[in-house]
C-alpha positions as MATLAB code, in Angstrom:
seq = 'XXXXXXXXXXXXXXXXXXXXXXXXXXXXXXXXXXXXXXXXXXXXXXXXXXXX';
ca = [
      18.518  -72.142  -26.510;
      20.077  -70.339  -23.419;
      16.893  -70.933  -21.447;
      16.883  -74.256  -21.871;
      20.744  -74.772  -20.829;
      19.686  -73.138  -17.790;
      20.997  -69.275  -18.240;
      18.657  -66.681  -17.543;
      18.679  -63.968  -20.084;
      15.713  -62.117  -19.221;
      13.865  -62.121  -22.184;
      10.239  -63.273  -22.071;
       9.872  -65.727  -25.011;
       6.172  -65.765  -24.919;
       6.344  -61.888  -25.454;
       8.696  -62.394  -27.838;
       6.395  -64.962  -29.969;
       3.477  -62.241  -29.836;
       5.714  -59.056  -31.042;
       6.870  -61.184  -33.841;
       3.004  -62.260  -34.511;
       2.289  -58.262  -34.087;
       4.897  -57.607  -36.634;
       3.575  -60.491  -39.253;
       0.144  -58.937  -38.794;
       1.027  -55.372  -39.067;
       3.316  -55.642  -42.476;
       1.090  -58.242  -44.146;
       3.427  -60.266  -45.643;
       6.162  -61.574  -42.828;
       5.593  -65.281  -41.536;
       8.254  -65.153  -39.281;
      11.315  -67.373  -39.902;
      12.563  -70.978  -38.357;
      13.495  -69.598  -34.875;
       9.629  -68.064  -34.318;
       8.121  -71.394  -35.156;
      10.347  -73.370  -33.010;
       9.981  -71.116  -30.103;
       5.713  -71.532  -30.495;
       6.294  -75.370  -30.781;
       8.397  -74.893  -27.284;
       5.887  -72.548  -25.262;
       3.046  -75.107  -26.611;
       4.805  -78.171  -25.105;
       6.109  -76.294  -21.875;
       9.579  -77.098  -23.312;
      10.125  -73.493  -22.507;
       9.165  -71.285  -19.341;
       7.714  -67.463  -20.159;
       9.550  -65.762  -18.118;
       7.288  -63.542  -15.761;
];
């Protein structure tokens, strides 16, 4: 990911996790794909900073 190759690009990834959680919650039926469950795995490790 960007982040991780050092660019900033300003998006919060932690927020990001929780709208896509928001989303799964609110339609019912979405589990999110690949990407959300690889970013979770990162912000669990501290592989990834939040951005603040």
């Amino acid at each position: 990911m960007l982040n991780q190759m050092g660019f900033d690009t300003g998006i919060d990834l932690g927020k990001l996790a929780a709208a896509a959680d928001l989303v799964a919650e609110l339609a019912g039926n979405c589990e999110g794909g690949n990407a959300s469950a690889w970013i979770k795995r990162q912000l669990e490790k501290g592989d990834l900073a939040s951005a603040s």
